[in-house]
C-alpha positions in Angstrom: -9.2 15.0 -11.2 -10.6 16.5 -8.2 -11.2 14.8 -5.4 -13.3 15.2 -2.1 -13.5 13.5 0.9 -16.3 13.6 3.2 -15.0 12.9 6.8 -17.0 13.4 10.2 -14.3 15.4 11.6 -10.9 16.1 11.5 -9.8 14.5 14.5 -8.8 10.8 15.9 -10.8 8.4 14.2 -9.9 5.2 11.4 -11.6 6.8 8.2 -10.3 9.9 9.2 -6.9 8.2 8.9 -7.5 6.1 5.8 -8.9 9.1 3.8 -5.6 10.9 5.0 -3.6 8.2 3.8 -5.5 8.0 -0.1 -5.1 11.9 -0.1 -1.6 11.4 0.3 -1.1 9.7 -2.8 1.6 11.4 -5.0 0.4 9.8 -8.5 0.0 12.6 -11.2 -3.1 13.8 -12.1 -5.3 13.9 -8.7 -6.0 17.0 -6.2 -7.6 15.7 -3.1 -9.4 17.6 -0.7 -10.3 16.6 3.2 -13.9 18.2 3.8 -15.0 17.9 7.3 -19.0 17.4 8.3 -18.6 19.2 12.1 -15.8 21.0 13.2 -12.7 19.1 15.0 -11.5 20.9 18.2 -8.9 18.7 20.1 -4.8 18.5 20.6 -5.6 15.4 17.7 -7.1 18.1 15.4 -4.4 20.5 15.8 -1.6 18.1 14.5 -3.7 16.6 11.8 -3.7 19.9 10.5 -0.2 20.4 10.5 0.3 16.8 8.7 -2.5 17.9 5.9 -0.4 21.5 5.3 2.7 19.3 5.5 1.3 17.3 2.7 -0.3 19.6 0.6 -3.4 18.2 1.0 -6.2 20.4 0.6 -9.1 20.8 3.7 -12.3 22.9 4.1 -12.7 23.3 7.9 -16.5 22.9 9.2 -18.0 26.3 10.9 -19.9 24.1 13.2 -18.3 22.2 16.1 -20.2 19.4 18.0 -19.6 19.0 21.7 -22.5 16.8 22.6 -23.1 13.5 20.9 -26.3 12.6 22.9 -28.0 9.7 20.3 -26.3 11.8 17.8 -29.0 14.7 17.7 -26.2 17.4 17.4 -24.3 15.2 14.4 -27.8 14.7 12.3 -28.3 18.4 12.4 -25.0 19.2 11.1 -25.4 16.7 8.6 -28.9 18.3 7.2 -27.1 21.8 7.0 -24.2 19.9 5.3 -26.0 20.9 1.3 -26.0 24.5 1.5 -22.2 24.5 2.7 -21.5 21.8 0.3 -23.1 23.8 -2.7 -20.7 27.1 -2.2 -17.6 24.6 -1.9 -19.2 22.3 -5.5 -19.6 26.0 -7.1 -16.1 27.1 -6.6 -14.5 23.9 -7.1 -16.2 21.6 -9.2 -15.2 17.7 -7.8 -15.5 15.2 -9.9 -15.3 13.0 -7.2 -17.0 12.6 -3.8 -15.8 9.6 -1.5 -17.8 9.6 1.5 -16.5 8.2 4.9 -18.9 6.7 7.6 -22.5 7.2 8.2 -23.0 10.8 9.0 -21.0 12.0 5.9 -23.2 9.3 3.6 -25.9 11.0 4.9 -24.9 14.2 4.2 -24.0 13.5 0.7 -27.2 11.4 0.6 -29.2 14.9 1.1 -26.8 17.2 -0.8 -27.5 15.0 -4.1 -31.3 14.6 -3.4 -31.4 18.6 -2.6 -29.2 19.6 -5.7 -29.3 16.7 -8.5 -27.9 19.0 -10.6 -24.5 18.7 -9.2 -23.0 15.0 -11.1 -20.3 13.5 -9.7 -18.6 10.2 -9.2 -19.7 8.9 -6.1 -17.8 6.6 -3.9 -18.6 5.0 -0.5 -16.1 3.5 2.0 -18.1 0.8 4.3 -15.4 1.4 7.4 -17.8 -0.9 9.8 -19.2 -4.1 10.1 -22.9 -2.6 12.1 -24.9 0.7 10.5 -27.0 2.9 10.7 -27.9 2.2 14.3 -30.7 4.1 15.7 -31.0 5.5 12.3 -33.5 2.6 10.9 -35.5 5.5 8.8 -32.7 7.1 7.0 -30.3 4.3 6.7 -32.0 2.0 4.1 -32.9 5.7 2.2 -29.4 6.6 2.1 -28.4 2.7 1.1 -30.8 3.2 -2.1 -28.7 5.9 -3.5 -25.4 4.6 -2.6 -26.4 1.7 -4.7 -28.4 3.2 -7.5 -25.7 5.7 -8.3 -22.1 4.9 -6.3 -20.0 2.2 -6.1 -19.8 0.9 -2.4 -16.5 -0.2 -1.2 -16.1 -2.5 1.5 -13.0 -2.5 3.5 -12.7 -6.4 4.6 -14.5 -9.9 4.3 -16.8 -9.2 7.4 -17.7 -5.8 6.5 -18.6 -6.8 2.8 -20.7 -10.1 3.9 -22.4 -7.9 7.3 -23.3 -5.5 4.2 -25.0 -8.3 1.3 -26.7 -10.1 4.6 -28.4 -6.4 5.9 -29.1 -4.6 2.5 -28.9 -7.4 -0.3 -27.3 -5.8 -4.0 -24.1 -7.0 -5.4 -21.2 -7.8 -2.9 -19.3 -4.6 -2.9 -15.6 -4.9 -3.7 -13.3 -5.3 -1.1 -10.1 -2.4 -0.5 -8.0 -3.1 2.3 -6.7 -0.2 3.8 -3.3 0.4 3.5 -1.3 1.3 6.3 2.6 2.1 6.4 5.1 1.6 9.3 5.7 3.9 11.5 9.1 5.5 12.7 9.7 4.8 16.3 10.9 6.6 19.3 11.0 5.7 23.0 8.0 6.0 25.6 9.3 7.6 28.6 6.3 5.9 30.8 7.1 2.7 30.6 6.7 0.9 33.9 10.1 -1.0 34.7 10.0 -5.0 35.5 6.1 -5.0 34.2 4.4 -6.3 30.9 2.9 -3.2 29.7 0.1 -3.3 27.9 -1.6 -0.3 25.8 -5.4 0.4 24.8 -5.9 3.3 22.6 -9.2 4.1 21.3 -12.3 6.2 21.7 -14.1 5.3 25.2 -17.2 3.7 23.5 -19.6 0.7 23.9 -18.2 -0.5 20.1 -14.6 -0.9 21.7 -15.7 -3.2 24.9 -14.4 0.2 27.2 -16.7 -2.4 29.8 -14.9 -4.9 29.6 -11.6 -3.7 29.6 -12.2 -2.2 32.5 -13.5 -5.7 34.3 -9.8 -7.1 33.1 -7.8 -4.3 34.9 -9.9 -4.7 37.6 -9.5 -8.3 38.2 -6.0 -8.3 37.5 -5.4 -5.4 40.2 -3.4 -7.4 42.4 -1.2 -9.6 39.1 1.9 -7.7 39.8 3.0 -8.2 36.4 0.8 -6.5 34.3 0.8 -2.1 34.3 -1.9 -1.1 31.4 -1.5 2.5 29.5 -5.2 3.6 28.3 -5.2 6.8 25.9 -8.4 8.1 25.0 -11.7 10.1 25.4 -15.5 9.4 24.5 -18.9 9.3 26.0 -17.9 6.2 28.4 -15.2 8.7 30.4 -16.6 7.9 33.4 -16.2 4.0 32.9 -12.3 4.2 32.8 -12.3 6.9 35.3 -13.2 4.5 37.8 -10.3 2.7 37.3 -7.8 5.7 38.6 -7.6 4.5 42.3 -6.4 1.3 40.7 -3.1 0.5 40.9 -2.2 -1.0 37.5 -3.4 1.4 35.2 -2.1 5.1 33.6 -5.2 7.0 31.7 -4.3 9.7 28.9 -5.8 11.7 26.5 -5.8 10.3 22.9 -1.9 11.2 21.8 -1.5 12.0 18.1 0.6 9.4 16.1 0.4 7.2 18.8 2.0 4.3 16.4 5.6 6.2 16.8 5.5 4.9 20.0 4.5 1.3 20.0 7.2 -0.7 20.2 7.5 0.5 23.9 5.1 -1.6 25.1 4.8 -5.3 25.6 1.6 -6.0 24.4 -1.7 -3.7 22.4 -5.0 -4.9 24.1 -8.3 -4.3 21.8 -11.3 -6.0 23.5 -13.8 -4.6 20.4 -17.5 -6.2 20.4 -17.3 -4.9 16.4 -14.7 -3.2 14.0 -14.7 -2.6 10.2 -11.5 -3.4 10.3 -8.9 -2.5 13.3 -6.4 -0.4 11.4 -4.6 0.3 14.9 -4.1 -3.8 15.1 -2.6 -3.5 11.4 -0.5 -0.4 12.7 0.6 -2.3 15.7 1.5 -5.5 13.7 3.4 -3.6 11.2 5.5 -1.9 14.2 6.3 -5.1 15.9 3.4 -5.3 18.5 1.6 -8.1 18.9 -2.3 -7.4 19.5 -4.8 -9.0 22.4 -7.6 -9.6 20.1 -11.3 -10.4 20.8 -12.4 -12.5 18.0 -14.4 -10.7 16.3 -15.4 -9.5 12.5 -13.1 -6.6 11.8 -10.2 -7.3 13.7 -10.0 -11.5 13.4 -9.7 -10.1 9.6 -6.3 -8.4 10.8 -4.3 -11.2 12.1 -3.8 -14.7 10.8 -6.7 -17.6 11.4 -4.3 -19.3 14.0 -3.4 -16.2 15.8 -3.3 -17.3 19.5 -4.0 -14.2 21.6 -7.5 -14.1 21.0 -10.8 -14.1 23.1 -14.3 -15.1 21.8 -17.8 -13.2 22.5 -15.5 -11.0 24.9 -15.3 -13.6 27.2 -13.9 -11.9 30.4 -12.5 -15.5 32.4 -11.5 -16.6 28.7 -9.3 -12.9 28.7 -7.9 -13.7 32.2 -6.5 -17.2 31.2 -4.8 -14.7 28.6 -3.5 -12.7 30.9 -3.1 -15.7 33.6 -1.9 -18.5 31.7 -0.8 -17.9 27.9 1.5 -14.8 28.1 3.5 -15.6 30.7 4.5 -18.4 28.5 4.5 -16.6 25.0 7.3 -16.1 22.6 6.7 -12.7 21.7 9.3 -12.2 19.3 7.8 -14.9 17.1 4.3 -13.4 17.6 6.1 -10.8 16.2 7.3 -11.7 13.3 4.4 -14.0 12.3 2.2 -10.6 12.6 3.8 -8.8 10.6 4.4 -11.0 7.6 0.9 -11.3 8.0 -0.1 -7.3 7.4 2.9 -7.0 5.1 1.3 -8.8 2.3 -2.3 -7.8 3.1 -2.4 -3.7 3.9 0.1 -1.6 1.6 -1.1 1.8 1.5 0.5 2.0 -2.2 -2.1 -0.4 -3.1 -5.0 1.0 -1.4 -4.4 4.6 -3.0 -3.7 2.7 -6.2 -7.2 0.3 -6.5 -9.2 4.2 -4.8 -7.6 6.0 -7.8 -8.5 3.1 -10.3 -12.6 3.6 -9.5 -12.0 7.3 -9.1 -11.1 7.3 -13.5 -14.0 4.9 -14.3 
């Protein structure tokens, strides 16, 4: 049974990852293939590469990069030349299953099936987020029809699959956790000695409160006891790069298999206004990191109801008493261990490929 999944890119990214991590399922009888919308062209892309040749996994590279995201003009285009590409790679190797991942690939396959409705496959859909569709109003119901008449919709936790029946109605799609695995660690050599270092790794965009993590370093400039390590790129560059005459903070590029190195810090920070659910908390958890939450659908879904390092509505004074008055105070190591008991029994990566590969044979 072939298998194809429809990714924006490959490059950093949480689908990305979790249709990675269901392609690398070694149970007999599946091929999958990673097919990319727009061509990936960072350092990230490079090594995802080498893990897919690693794997076996098969990929069909994009011809057309996308370097300007303005209101996503550049990513719709490459979506509505998506069919004719898609038609050569259907002719040659005949899916029998397509699993999209994220909006622009749902609307790609949207088009390719109302283009060619000669080509019948299985259709799958991941819901990976908890808001769609935004600044999309005219295509996104239009693409929800089809998904609904003729897929099965999958959502990846409780506030994904209840933000979906509230905004579009139909059946409440299933629920999938994805399944993430822990992570073999080595050192970070940038630790900062005698400080509670904290990480934040993560595209620089509205969705992942870039605004107000950068309020928090800011105000905690002059706490001696905090250094913060942000790695990551996006359209809100210029945000965190106002932060590089401050004192407490290290900016990097994203860095590949950034979960290898997460037990070198103290603390992961992830200030999200919305997730679909905050794989890199999961990763962290499993890896013995305990994660600075805001409270919100997605990523409350990744830790346990009573977990204590959490914010609500991205408060910024309620994240400074964090910072001010509850971590100095915390014990860590059973914040560890209550974490990752937690994920342990929620996100296997065995179970996700194996619940995937159970609708891919129905």
């Amino acid at each position: 049974m072939k298998v194809f999944h429809i990714i924006t890119h490959i490059d950093m990214g949480g689908a990305e990852r979790v249709a990675v991590n269901i392609a690398m399922s070694k149970s007999p009888g599946f091929e999958h293939h990673i097919v990319e919308l727009q061509r990936g062209h960072s350092a990230f892309t490079r090594q995802m590469l080498t893990e897919l040749k690693q794997n076996g996994i098969h990929f069909h590279r994009s011809w057309l990069p996308v370097y300007l995201h303005l209101h996503y003009y550049a990513d719709r285009l490459v979506s509505i030349l998506f069919p004719i590409r898609f038609l050569f790679l259907w002719l040659r190797h005949r899916p029998d299953v397509i699993h999209s991942h994220t909006e622009m690939p749902d609307m790609a396959v949207w088009l390719t099936l109302r283009l060619f409705p000669f080509i019948k496959v299985r259709l799958i859909r991941t819901i990976h987020n908890t808001c769609l569709w935004t600044g999309m109003g005219f295509i996104g119901p239009r693409v929800e029809r089809l998904m609904q008449q003729k897929g099965t919709n999958v959502a990846i936790s409780p506030g994904v699959q209840a933000a979906y029946h509230d905004r579009y109605g139909s059946a409440m799609p299933p629920i999938i956790y994805n399944g993430i695995a822990p992570t073999g660690q080595r050192t970070y050599t940038g630790i900062v000695p005698n400080k509670t270092n904290i990480l934040f790794a993560g595209r620089f965009e509205e969705q992942k409160g870039i605004t107000t993590l950068c309020a928090i370093i800011k105000a905690l400039a002059d706490d001696k006891r905090y250094h913060f390590h942000i790695f990551g790129a996006g359209r809100q560059q210029n945000i965190v790069d106002s932060l590089r005459n401050t004192g407490n903070v290290t900016i990097h590029p994203p860095l590949h298999g950034i979960a290898a190195i997460m037990r070198s810090f103290d603390y992961l920070i992830m200030p999200s206004a919305f997730e679909g659910l905050g794989l890199l908390s999961v990763e962290a958890s499993m890896n013995g990191l305990p994660t600075l939450i805001n409270s919100c659908p997605g990523l409350s879904d990744t830790l346990p109801a009573d977990w204590p390092l959490a914010v609500h509505g991205n408060d910024t004074a309620e994240w400074l008493r964090l910072f001010r008055d509850i971590l100095p105070h915390a014990d860590r190591k059973a914040l560890v261990i209550k974490a990752q008991d937690f994920v342990n029994k929620r996100f296997s990566i065995g179970e996700m490929q194996r619940k995937y590969e159970l609708l891919y044979q129905q």
